[in-house]
C-alpha beads as a LAMMPS data file, in Angstrom:
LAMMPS data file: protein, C-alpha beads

55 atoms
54 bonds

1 atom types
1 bond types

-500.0 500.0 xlo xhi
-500.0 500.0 ylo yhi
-500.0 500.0 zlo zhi

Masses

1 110.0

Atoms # bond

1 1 1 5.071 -5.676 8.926
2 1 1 8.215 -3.971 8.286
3 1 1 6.547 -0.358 7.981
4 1 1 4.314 -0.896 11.610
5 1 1 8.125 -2.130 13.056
6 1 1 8.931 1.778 11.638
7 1 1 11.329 -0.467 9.968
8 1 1 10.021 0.587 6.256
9 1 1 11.508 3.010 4.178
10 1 1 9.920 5.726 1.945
11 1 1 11.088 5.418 -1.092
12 1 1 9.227 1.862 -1.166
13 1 1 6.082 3.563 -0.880
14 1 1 5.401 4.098 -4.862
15 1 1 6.264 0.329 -4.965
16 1 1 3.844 -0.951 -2.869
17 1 1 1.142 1.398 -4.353
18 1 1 1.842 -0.204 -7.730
19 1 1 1.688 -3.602 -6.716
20 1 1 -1.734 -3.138 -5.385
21 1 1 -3.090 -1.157 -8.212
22 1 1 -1.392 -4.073 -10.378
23 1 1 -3.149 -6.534 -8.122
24 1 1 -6.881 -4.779 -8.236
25 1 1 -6.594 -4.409 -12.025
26 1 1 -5.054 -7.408 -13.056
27 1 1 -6.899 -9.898 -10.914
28 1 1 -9.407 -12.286 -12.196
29 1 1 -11.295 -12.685 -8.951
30 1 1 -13.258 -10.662 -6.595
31 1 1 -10.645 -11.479 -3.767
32 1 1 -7.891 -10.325 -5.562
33 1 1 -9.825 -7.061 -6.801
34 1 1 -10.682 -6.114 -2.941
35 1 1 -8.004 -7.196 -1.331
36 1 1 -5.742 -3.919 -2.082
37 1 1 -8.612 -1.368 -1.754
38 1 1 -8.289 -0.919 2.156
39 1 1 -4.092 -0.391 1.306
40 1 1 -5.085 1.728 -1.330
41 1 1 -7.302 3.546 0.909
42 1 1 -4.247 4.375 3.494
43 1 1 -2.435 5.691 0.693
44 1 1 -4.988 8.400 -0.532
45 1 1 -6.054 9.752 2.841
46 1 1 -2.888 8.684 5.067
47 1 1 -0.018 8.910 3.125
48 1 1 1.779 11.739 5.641
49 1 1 0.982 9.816 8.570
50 1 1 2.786 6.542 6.930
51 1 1 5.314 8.571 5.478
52 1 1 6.205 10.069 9.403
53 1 1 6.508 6.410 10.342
54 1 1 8.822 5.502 7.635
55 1 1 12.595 6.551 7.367

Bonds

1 1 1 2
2 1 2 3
3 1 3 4
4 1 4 5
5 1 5 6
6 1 6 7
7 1 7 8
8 1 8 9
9 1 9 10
10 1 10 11
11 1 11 12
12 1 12 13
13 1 13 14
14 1 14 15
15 1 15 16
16 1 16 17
17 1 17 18
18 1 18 19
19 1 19 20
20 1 20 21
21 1 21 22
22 1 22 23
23 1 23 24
24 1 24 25
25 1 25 26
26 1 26 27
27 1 27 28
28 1 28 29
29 1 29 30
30 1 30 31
31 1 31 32
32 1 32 33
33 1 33 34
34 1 34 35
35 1 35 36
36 1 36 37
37 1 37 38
38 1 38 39
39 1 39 40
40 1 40 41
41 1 41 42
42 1 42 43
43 1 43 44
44 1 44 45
45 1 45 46
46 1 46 47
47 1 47 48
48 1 48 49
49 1 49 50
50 1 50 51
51 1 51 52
52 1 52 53
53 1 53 54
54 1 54 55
């Protein structure tokens, strides 16, 4: 929420990557396993667009 406010900051970027990579590997069930992939998804073909609305 904080990061659509433009309230986010970069530097927590590589922190909310790992958490869902953590979550998609780590997860015992499908929900947890699919969950991350759309955030995952904004990452790898976003990222400068997120990044411009981030200080």
């Amino acid at each position: 929420e904080r990061v659509l406010r433009g309230e986010g900051r970069a530097s927590e970027l590589p922190a909310m990557r790992e958490i869902c990579e953590a979550m998609k590997d780590t997860s015992i069930c499908g929900l947890g396993q699919a969950a991350p992939i759309p955030y995952l998804s904004l990452f790898e073909y976003f990222e400068p667009d997120i990044r411009a609305r981030l200080k």
